[in-house]
Backbone as JSON, one array per atom type, in Angstrom:
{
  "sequence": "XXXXXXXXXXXXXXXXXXXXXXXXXXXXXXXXXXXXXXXXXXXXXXXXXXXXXXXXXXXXXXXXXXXXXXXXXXXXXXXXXXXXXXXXXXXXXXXXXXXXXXXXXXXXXXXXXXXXXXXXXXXXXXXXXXXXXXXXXXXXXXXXXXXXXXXXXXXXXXXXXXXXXXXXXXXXXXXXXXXXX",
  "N": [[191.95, -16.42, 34.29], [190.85, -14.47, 31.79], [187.76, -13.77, 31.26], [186.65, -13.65, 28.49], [188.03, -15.44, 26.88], [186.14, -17.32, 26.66], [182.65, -18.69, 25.29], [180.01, -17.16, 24.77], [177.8, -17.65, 25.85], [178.76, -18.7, 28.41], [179.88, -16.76, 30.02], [177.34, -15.76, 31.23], [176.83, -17.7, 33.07], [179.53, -18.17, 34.39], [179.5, -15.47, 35.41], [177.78, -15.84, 36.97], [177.7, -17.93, 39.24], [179.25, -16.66, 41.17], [177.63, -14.83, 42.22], [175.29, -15.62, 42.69], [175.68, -17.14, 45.05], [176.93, -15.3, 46.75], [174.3, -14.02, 47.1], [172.4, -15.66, 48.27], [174.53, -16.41, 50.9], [174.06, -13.83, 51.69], [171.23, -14.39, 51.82], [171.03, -15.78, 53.92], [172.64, -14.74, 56.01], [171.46, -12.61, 56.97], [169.47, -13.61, 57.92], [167.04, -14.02, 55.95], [164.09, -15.44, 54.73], [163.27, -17.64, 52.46], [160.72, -17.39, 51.49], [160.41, -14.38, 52.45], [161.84, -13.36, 50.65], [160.46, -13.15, 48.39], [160.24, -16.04, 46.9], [157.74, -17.73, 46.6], [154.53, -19.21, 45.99], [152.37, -17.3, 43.94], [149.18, -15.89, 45.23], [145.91, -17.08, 44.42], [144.07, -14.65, 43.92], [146.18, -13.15, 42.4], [147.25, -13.99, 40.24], [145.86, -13.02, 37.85], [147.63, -10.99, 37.59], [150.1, -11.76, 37.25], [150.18, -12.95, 35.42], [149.46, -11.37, 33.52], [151.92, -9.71, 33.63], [153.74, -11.46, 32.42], [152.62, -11.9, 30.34], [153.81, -9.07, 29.11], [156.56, -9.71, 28.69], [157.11, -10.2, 26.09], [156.82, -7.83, 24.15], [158.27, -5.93, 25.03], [160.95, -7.47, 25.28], [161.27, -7.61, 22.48], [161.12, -4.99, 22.07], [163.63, -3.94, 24.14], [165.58, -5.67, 22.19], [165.47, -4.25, 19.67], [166.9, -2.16, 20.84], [168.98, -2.63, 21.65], [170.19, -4.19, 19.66], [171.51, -7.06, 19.75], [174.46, -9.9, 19.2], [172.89, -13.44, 17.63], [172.76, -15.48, 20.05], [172.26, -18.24, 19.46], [172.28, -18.98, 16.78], [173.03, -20.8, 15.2], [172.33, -23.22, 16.18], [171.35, -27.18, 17.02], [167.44, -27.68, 18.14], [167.01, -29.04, 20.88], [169.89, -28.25, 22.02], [169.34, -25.09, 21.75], [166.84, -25.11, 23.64], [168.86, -25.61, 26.28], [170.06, -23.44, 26.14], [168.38, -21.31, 26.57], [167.14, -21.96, 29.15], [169.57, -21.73, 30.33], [169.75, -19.06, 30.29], [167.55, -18.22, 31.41], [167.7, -18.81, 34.11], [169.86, -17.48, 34.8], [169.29, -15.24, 34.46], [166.99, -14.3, 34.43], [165.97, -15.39, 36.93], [168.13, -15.12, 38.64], [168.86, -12.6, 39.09], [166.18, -11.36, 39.3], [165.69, -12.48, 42.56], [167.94, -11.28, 43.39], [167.2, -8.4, 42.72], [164.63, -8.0, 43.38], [163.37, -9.6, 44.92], [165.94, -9.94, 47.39], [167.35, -7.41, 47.53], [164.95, -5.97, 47.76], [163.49, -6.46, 49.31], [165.33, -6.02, 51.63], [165.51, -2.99, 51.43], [163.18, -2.29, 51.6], [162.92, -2.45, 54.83], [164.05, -0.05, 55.53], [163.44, 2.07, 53.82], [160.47, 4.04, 52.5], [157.44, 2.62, 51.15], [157.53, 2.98, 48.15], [160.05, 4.84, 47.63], [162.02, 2.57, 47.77], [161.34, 1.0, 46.07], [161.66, 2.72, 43.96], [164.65, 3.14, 44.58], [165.7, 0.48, 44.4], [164.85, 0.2, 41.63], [166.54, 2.03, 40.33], [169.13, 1.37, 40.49], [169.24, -1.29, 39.31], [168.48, -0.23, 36.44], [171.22, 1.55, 36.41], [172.53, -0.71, 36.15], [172.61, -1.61, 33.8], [173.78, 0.02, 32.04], [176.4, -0.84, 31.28], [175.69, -1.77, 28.7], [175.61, 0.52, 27.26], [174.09, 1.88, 26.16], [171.55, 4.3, 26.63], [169.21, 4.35, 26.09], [168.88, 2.19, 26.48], [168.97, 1.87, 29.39], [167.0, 3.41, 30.19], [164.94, 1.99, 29.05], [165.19, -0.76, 31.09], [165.24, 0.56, 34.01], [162.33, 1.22, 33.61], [161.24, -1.21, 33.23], [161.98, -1.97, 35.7], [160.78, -0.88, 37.9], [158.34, -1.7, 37.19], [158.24, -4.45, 37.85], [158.89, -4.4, 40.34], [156.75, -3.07, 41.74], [154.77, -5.49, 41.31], [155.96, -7.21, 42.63], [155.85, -6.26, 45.35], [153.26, -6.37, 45.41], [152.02, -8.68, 44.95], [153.95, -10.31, 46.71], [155.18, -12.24, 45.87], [158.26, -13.11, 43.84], [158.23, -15.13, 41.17], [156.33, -14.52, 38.46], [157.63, -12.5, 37.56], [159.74, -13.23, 37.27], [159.59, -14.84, 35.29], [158.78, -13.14, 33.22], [161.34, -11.5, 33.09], [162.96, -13.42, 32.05], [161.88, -14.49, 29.67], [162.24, -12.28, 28.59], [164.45, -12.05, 28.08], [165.62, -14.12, 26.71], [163.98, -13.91, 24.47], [165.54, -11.38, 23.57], [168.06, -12.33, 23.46], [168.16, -14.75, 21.75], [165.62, -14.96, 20.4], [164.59, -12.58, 19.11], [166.92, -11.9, 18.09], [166.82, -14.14, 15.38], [164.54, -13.98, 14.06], [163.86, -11.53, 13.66]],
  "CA": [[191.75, -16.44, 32.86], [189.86, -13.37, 31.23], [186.07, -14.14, 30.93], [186.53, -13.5, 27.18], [188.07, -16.58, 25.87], [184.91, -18.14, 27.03], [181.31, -18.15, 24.56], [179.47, -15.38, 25.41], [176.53, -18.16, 26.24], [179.46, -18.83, 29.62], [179.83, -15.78, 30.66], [176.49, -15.79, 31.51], [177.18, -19.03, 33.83], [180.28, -17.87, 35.28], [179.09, -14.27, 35.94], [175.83, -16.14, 37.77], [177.91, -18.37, 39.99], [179.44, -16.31, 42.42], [176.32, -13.75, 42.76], [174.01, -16.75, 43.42], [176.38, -17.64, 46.31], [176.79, -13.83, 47.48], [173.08, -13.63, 47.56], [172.15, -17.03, 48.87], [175.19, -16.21, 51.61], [173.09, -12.82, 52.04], [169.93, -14.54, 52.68], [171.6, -16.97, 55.43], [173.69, -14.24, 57.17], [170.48, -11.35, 57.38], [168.51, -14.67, 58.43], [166.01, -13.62, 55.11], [163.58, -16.7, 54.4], [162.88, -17.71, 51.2], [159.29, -16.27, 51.84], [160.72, -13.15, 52.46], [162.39, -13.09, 49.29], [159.56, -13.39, 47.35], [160.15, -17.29, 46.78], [156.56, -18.12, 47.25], [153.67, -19.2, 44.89], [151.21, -15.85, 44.32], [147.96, -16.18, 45.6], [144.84, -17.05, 43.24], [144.12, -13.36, 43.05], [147.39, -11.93, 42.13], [147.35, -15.03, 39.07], [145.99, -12.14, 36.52], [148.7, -9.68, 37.48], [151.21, -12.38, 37.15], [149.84, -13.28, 33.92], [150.17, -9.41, 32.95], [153.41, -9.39, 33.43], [154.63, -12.85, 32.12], [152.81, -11.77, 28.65], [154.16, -7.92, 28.64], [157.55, -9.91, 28.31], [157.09, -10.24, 24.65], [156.76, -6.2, 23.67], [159.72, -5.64, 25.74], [162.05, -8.46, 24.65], [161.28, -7.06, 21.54], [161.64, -3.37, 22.59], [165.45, -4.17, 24.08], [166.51, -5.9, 21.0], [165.47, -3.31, 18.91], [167.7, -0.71, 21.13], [170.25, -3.48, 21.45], [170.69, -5.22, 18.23], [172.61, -7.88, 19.81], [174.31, -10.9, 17.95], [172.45, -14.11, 18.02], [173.94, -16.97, 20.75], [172.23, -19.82, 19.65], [171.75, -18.95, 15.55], [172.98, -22.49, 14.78], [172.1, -24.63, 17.39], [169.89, -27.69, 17.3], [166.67, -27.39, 19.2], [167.9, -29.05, 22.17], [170.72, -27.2, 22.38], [168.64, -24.07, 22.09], [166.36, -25.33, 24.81], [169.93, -25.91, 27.21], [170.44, -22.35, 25.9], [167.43, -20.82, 27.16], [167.31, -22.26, 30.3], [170.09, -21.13, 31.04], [169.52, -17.32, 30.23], [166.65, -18.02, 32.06], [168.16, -19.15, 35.37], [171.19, -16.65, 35.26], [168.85, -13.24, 34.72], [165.29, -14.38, 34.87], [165.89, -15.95, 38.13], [169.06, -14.74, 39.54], [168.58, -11.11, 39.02], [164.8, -10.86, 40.37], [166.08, -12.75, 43.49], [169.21, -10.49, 43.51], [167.25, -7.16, 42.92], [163.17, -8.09, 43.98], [164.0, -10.81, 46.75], [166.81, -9.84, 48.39], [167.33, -6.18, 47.69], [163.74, -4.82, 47.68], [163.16, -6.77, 50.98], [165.75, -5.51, 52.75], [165.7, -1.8, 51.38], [161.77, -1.91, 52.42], [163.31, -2.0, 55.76], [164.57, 0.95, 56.2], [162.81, 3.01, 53.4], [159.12, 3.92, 52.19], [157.18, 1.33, 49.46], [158.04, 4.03, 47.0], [161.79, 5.19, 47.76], [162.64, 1.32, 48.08], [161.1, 0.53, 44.6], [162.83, 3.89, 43.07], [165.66, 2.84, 44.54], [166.0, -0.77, 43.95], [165.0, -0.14, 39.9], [167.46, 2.66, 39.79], [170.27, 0.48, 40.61], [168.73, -2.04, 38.33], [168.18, 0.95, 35.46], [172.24, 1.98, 35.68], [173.68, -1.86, 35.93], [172.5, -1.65, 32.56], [174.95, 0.82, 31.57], [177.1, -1.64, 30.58], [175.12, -2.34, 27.06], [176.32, 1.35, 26.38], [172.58, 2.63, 25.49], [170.92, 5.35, 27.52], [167.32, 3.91, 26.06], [168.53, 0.63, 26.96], [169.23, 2.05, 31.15], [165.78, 3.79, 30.95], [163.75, 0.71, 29.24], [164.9, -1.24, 32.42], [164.75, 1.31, 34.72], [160.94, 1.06, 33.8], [160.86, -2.47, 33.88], [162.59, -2.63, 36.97], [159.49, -0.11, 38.3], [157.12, -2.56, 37.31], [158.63, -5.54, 38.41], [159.22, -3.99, 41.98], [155.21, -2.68, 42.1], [154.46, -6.62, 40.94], [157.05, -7.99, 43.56], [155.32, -5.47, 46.41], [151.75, -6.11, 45.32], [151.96, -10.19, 44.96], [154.73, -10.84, 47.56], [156.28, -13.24, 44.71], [159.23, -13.0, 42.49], [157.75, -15.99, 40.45], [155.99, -13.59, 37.47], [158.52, -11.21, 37.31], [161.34, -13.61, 37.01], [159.33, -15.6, 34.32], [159.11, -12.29, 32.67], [162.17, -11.16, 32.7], [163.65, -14.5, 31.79], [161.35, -14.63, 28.72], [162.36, -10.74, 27.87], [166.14, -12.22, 27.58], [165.26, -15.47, 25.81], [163.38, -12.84, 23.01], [166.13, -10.29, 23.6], [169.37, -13.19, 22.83], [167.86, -15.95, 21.21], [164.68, -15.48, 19.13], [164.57, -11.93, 17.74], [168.23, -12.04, 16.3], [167.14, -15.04, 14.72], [164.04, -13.51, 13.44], [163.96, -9.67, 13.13]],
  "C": [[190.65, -15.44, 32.51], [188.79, -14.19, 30.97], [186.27, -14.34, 28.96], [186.82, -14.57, 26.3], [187.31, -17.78, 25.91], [183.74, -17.46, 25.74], [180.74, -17.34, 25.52], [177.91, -16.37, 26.46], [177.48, -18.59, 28.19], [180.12, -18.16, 30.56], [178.8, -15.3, 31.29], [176.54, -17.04, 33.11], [178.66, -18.62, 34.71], [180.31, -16.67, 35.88], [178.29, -14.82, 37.35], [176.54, -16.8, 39.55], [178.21, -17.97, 41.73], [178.24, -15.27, 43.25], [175.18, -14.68, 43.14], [174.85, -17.23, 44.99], [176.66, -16.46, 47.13], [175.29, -13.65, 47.85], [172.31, -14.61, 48.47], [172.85, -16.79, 50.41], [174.24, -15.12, 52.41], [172.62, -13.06, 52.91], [170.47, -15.1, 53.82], [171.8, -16.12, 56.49], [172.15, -13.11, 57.64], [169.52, -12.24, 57.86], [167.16, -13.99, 57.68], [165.17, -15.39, 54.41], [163.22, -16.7, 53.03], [161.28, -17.19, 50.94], [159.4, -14.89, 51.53], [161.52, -12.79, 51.48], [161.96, -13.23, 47.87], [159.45, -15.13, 46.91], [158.76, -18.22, 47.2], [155.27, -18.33, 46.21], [152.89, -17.96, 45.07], [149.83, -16.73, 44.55], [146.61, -16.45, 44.47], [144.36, -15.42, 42.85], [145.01, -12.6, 42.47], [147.72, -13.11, 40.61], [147.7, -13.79, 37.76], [146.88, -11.21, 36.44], [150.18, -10.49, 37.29], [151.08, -12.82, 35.73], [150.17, -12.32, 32.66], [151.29, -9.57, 32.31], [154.27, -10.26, 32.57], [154.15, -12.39, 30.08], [153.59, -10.1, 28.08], [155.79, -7.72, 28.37], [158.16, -9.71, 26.88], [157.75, -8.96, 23.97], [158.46, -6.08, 24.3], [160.58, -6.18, 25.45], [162.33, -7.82, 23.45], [161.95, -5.47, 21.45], [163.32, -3.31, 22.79], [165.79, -4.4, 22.8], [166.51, -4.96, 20.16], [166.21, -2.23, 19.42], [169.31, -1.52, 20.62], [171.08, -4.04, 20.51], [171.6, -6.53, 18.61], [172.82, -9.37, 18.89], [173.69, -12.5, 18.35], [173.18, -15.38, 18.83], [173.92, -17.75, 20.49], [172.11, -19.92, 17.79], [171.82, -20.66, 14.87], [173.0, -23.93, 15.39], [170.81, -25.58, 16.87], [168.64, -27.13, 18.18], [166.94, -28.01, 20.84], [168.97, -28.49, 23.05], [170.14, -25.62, 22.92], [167.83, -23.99, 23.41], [167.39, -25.13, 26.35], [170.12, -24.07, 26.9], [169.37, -21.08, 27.31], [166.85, -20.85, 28.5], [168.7, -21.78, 31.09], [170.38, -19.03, 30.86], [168.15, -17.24, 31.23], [167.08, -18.17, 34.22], [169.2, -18.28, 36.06], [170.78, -15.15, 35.01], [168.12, -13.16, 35.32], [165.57, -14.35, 36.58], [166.97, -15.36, 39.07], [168.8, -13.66, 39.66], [167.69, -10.48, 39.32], [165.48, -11.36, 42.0], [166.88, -11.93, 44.19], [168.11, -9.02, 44.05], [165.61, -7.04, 43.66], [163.37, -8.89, 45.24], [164.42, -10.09, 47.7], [166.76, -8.15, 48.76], [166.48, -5.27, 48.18], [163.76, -5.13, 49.06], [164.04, -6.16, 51.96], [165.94, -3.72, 52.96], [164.19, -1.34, 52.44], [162.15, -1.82, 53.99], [163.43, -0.75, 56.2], [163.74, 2.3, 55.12], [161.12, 2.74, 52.8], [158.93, 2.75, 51.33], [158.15, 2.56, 48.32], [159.57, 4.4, 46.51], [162.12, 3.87, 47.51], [162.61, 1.05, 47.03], [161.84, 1.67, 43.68], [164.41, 3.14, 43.33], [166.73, 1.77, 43.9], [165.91, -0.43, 41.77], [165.88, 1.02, 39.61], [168.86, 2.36, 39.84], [169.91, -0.36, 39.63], [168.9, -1.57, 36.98], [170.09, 0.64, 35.45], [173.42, 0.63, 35.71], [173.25, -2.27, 34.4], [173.25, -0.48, 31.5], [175.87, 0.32, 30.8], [177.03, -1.88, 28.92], [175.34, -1.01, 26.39], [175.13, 2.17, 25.89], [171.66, 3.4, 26.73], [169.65, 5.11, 27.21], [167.38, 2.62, 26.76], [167.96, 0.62, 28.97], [167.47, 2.38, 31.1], [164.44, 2.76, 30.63], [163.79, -0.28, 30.95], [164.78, -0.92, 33.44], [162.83, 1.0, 34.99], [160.88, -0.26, 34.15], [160.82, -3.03, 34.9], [161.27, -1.84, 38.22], [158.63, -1.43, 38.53], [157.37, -3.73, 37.74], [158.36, -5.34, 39.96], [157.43, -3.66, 42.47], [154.66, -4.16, 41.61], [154.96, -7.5, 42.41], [156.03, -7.52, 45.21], [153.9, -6.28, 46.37], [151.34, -7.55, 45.88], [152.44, -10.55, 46.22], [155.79, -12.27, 46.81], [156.87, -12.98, 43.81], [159.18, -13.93, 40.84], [157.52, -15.76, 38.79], [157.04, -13.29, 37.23], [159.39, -12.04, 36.48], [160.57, -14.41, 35.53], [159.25, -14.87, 33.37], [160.3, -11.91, 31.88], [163.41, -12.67, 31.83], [163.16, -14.56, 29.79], [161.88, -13.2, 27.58], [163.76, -11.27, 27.16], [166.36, -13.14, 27.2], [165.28, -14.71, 24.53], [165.04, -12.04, 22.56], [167.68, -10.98, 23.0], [169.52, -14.0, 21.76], [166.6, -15.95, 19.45], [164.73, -14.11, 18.13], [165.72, -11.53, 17.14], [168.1, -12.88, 15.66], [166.03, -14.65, 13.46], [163.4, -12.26, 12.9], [165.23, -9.34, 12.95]]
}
């Protein structure tokens, strides 16, 4: 059955399913620990750089929508609903998609290439799976983001920030500023 005659809020949820089980599968088969995939609280000094990042969500959420314009998912939802909303944009980008591209990816590219090449690499894959949205500001806003995420991911050793970040960017970016810009 085409994805399409599904809400757009379940395409999100059935996109997530099988890539959480491809990556999960991943970690098992490359024997990658949840450690090693960033899955790890940050340390008391790496707090303020996690803090950084978790508020430089805002600007950016903002920033996308304004390339994006997209239409709002939850415009007439209760607040509960909205909450069920948000959680799950949060679990199927925030979370899946650092895991996917900081976790799994960075860790195993760092293998084989420099800090530098690994983090180019990883956010330039990151940068053109944003192609999709059709906007050449949109590829190079996350391109950057995906920079700074990956020099956050490196620095800390936790995906934690990032993902609370990016989760919050696509909360802003679905939910709050089509409802209020």
């Amino acid at each position: 059955m085409p994805i399409v005659h599904f809400s757009r809020i379940f395409w999100f949820i059935l996109i997530s399913i099988p890539i959480f089980i491809a990556v999960f599968t991943c970690m098992w088969l490359l024997g990658i620990r949840p450690k090693d995939a960033g899955l790890v609280m940050p340390r008391r000094r790496d707090v303020p750089i996690e803090a950084g990042v978790i508020l430089l969500a805002v600007p950016f959420g903002i920033m996308e929508y304004l390339i994006l314009k997209p239409s709002p998912l939850g415009l007439y939802l209760a607040i509960p609903n909205l909450i069920a909303l948000a959680l799950i944009i949060f679990a199927c980008t925030g979370f899946l998609e650092e895991l996917s591209f900081r976790g799994l990816m960075q860790f195993t590219t760092l293998q084989m290439l420099s800090k530098w090449w690994a983090i180019l690499f990883v956010s330039v894959i990151f940068g053109v799976l944003h192609a999709g949205n059709l906007s050449f500001l949109d590829c190079l806003l996350a391109f950057s983001v995906g920079v700074m995420f990956s020099v956050v991911r490196y620095r800390t050793g936790s995906i934690y920030g990032i993902t609370v970040s990016h989760g919050v960017i696509n909360i802003i970016l679905f939910v709050v500023a089509p409802m209020y810009l």
